[in-house]
C-alpha positions as CSV (number, residue, x, y, z in Angstrom):
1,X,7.9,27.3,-3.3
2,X,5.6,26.2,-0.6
3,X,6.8,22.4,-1.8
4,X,9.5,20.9,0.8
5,X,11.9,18.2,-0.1
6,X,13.1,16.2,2.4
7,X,15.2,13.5,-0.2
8,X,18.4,14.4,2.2
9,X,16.8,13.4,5.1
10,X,15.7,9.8,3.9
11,X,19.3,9.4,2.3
12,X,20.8,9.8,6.2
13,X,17.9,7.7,7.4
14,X,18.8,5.1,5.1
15,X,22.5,5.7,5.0
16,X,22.5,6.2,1.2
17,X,24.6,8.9,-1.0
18,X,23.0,10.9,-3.5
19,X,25.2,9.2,-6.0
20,X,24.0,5.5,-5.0
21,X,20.7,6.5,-5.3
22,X,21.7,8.6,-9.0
23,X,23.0,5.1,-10.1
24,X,20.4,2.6,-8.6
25,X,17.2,4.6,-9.9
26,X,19.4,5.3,-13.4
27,X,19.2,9.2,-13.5
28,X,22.1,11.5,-13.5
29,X,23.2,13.1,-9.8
30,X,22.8,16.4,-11.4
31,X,19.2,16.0,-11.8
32,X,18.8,14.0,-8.4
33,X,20.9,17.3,-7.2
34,X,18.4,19.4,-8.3
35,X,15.3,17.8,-6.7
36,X,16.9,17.2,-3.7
37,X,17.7,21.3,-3.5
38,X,14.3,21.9,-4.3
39,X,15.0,23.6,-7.1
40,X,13.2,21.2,-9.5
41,X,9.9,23.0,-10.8
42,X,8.4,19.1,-11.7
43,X,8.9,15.5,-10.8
44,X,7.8,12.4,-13.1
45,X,5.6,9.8,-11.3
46,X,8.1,7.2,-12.4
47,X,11.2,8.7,-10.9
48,X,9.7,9.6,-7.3
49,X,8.0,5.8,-7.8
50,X,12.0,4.5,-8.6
51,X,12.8,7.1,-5.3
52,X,10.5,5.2,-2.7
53,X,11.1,1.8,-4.2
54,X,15.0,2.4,-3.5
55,X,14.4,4.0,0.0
56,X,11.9,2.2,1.1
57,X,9.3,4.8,1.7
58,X,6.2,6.7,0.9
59,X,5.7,9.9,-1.2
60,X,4.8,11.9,1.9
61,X,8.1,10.8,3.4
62,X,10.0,12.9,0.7
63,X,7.7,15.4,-0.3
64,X,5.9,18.2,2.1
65,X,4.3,21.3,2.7
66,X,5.5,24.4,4.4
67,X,3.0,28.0,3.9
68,X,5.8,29.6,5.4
69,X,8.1,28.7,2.4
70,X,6.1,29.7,-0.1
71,X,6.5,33.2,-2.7
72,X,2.9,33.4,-2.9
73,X,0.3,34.3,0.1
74,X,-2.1,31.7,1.2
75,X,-5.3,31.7,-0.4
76,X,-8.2,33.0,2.3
């Protein structure tokens, strides 16, 4: 998936575990687990809203977008 998530990256930044962020946004670590390994296929607007309000940071800071990562070819 041309999607990159970059959820470990703000936990290090804000010197935060997975499972203090699991308990403060009140979802299980094995679903946090599976966004932050990118192998989530959707996120809820009200969990990545609970995600930024904990970290202290934008969508864009967690979420972005890589061609090269992608399955499918670019569209011409």
């Amino acid at each position: 998936m041309a999607i990159v998530i970059t959820l470990d990256r703000m936990l290090i930044k804000r010197g935060m575990t997975l499972s203090e962020l699991a308990l403060r946004i009140d979802i299980t670590l094995a679903n946090l687990s599976i966004l932050k390994t990118g192998k989530a296929k959707a996120i809820r607007f009200s969990t990545l809203e609970a995600i930024c309000r904990e970290l202290q940071c934008q969508p864009g800071d967690l979420l972005g977008h890589d061609p090269q990562a992608g399955d499918l070819p670019p569209l011409d």
